[in-house]
C-alpha positions as CSV (number, residue, x, y, z in Angstrom):
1,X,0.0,0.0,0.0
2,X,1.1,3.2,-1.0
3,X,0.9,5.6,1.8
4,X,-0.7,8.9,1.2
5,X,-1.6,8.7,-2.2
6,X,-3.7,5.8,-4.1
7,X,-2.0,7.0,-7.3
8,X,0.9,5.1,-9.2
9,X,2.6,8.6,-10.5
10,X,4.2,11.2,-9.4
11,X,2.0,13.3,-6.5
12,X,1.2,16.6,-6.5
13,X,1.9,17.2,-3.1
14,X,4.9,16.7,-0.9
15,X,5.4,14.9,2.6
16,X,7.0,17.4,4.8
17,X,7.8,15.7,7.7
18,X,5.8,13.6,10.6
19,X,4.9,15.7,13.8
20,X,4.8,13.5,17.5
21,X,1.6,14.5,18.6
22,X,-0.9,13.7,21.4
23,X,-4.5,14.3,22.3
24,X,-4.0,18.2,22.9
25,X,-5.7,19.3,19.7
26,X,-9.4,18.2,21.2
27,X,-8.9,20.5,23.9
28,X,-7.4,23.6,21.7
29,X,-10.4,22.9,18.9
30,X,-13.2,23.0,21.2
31,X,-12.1,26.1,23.3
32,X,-11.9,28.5,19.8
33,X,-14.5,26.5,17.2
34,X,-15.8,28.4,15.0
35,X,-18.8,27.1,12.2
36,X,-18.4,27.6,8.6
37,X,-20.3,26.6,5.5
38,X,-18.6,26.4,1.7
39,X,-21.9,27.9,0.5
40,X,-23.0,29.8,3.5
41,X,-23.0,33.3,2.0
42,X,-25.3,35.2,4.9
43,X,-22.6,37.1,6.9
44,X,-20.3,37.8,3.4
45,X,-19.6,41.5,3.2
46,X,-16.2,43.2,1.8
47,X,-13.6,42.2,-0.8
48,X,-13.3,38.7,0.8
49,X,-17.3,38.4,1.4
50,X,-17.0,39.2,-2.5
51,X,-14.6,35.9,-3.5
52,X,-15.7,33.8,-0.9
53,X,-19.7,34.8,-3.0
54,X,-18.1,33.2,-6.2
55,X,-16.6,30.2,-4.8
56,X,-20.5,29.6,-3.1
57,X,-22.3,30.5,-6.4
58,X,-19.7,27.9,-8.1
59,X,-20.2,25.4,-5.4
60,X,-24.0,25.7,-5.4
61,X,-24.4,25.2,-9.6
62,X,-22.4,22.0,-8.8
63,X,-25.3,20.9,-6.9
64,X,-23.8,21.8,-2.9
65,X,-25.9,23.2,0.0
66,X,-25.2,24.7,3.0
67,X,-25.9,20.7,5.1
68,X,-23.4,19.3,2.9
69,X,-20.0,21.6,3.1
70,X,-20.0,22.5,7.1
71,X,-17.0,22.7,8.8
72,X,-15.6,23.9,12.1
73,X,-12.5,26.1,12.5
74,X,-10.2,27.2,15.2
75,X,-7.8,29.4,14.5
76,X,-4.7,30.9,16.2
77,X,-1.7,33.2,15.6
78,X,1.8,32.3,15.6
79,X,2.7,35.3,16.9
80,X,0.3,35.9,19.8
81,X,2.6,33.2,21.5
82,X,0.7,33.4,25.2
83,X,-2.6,32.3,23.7
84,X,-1.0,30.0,20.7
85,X,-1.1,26.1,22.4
86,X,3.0,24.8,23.3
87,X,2.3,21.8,20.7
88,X,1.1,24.4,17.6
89,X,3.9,26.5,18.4
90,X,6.3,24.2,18.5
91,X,5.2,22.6,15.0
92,X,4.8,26.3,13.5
93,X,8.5,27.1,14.9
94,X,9.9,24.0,13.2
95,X,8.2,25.0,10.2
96,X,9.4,28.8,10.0
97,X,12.9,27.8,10.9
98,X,13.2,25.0,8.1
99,X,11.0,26.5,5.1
100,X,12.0,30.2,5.9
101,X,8.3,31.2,6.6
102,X,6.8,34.5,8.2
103,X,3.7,35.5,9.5
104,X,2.3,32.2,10.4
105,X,-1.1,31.4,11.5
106,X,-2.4,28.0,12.1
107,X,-5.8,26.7,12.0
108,X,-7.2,23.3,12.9
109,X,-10.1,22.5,11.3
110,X,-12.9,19.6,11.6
111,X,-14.9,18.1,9.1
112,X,-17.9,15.8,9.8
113,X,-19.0,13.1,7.7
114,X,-21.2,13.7,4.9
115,X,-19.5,16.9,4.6
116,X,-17.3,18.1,1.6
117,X,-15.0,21.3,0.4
118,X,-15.7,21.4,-3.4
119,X,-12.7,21.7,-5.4
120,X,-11.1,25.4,-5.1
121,X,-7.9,26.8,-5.3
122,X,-6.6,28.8,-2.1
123,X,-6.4,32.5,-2.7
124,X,-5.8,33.6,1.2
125,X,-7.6,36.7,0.6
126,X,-8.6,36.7,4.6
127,X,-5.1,35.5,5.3
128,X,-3.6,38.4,3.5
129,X,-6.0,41.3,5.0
130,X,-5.4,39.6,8.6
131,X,-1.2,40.4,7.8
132,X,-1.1,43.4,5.6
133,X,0.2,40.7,2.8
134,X,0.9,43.0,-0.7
135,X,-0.8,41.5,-3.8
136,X,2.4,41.2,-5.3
137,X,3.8,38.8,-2.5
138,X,0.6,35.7,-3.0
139,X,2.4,33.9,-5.2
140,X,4.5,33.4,-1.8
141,X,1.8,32.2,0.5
142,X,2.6,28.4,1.0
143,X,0.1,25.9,3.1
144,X,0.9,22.8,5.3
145,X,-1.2,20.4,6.3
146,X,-0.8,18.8,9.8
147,X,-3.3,15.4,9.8
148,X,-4.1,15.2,13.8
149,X,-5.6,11.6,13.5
150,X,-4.4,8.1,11.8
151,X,-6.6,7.7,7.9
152,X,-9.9,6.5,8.4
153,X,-12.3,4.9,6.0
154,X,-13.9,7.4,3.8
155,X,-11.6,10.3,4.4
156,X,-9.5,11.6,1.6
157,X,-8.5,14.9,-0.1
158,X,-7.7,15.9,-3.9
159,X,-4.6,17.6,-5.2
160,X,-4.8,18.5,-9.1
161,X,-5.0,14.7,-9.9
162,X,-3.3,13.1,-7.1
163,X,-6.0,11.3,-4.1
164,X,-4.5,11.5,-1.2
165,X,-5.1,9.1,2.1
166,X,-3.7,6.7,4.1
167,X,-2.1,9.4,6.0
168,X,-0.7,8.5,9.5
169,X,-1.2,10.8,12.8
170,X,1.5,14.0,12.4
171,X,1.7,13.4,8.6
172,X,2.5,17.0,7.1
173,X,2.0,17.8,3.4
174,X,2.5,20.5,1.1
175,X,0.9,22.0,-1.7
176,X,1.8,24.2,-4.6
177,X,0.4,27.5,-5.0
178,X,-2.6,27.9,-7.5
179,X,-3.2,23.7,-6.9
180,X,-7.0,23.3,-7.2
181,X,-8.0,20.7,-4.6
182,X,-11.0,19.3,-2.5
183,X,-11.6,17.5,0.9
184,X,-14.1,15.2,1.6
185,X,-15.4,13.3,5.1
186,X,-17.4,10.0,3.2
187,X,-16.9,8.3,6.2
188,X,-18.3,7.9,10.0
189,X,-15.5,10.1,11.9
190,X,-15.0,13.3,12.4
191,X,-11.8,14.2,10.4
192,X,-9.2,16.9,11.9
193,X,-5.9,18.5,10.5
194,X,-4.2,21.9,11.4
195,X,-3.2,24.4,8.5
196,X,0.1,26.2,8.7
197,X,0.2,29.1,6.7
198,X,2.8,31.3,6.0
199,X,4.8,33.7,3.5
200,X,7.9,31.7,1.9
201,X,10.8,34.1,1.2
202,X,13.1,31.5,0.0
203,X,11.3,29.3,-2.5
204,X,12.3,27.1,-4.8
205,X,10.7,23.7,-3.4
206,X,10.1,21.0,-5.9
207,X,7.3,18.2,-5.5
208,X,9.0,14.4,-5.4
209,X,7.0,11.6,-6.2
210,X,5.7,9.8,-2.9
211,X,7.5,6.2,-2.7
């Protein structure tokens, strides 16, 4: 079994590295939760009320309500250090120190079953706003993707054409900027992972194929 990807090619996205971690995450999620819909366009307003409108539109002519693309998101600052969990920090440090990142935030987010994110690409118009980001610096935004749990049956995300799954608990991947992708819970677990986001001064990284 191939882990992480169910696809005999190259992947288009990278293992990063595998984080020790232990039952903290349950306590930092359900102190700071927040509910969001991929389609739940009530509260939009602004600029980013304005893109997060076209991704809903999009995801609603594809046939998606608001039932079917909840998720739950807690979110935290890398540099608000006395309200930022030990174990986050310590995951976002190792990251900015080996990747060159700045401005981190992290956010752990949980998706139920029956729940999806239609494919999207990431444009981290919130992200930017949140840290004064310049337009001409995006292209620079890079994502991780902490998994907090072991693969379970039904769970699985998209990148471009590569399914990925079979992750193991403290798996981190890596995406390209501009990579359309998807997540999907068809299963009968919660599923929970923690973004890392950040600003990549020194880039250059190159996806390997997954062996």
């Amino acid at each position: 079994m191939i882990r992480l990807t169910s696809l005999d090619k190259p992947a288009e996205f990278r293992l990063f590295n595998n984080f020790h971690l232990n039952k903290d995450y349950i306590d930092s999620f359900n102190k700071f939760a927040i509910p969001y819909s991929m389609v739940n366009d009530t509260d939009l307003k602004g600029d980013s009320g304005e893109l997060r409108h076209k991704k809903a539109k999009m995801s609603k002519a594809w046939g998606y309500v608001t039932e079917n693309t909840m998720y739950k998101q807690a979110h935290f600052d890398s540099s608000d250090r006395d309200n930022t969990p030990a174990w986050i920090l310590k995951i976002a440090d190792h990251i900015r120190d080996s990747e060159h990142l700045s401005d981190i935030v992290c956010t752990i987010t949980r998706q139920d079953p029956g729940n999806s994110l239609p494919p999207h690409v990431d444009v981290y118009d919130s992200y930017r706003k949140k840290k004064n980001i310049p337009e001409e610096d995006a292209k620079n935004i890079i994502r991780y993707l902490v998994f907090l749990e072991d693969w379970k049956i039904g769970h699985f995300l998209q990148f471009g054409d590569s399914v990925c799954c079979y992750w193991k608990k403290g798996d981190c991947i890596t995406w390209e900027y501009g990579l359309r992708h998807l997540s999907t819970n068809a299963g009968t677990e919660s599923k929970f992972a923690m973004q890392i986001t950040g600003v990549q001064k020194n880039t250059g990284i190159t996806l390997d194929a997954l062996e």
